[in-house]
N, C-alpha and C positions, 0 to 999 in steps of 0.2 A: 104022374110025372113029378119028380123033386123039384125043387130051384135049381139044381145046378144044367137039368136040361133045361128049364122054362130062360133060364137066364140066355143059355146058349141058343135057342132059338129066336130071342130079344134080338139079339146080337148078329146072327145071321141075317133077320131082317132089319135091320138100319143097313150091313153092308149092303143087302138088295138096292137098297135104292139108291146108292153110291154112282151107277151110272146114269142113272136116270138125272140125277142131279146135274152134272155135266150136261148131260145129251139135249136134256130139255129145254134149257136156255141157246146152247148153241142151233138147233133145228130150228128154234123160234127166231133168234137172230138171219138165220139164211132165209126165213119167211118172211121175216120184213125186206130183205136185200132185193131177194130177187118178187118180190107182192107174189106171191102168192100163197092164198086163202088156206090152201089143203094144208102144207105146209105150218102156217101159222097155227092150224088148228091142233095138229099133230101135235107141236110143241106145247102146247097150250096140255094135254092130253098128259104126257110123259112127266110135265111138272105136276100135276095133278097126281099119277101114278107115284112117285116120288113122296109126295109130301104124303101122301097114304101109307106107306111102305113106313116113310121114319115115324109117325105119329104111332102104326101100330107096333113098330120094332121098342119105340122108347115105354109105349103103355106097356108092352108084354116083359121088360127090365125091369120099372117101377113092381110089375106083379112079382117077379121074381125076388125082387128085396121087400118088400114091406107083406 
């Protein structure tokens, strides 16, 4: 693979987890509204997925430039 894919696939995943970002705090929000546990966890989950998704999207960019 060159950098100019490695960068593009950086790139594809940070926008991966563009909804998760969103989703995740709002699903957690309606898990505290309405208590329930499944709910909270869910959210709890998606944010987690999320920060996985941009930590590996931004390491696989850094790889791609330096």
């Amino acid at each position: 693979m060159n950098k100019k894919e490695i960068l593009a696939k950086g790139f594809r995943l940070t926008m991966a987890c563009l909804p998760f970002m969103f989703l995740g705090p709002y699903v957690l929000h309606l898990g505290f509204q309405f208590r329930n546990y499944l709910t909270i966890g869910c959210g709890i989950l998606l944010m987690g997925v999320a920060m996985f998704l941009l930590f590996k999207g931004l390491k696989t960019i850094m790889k791609a430039f330096f």
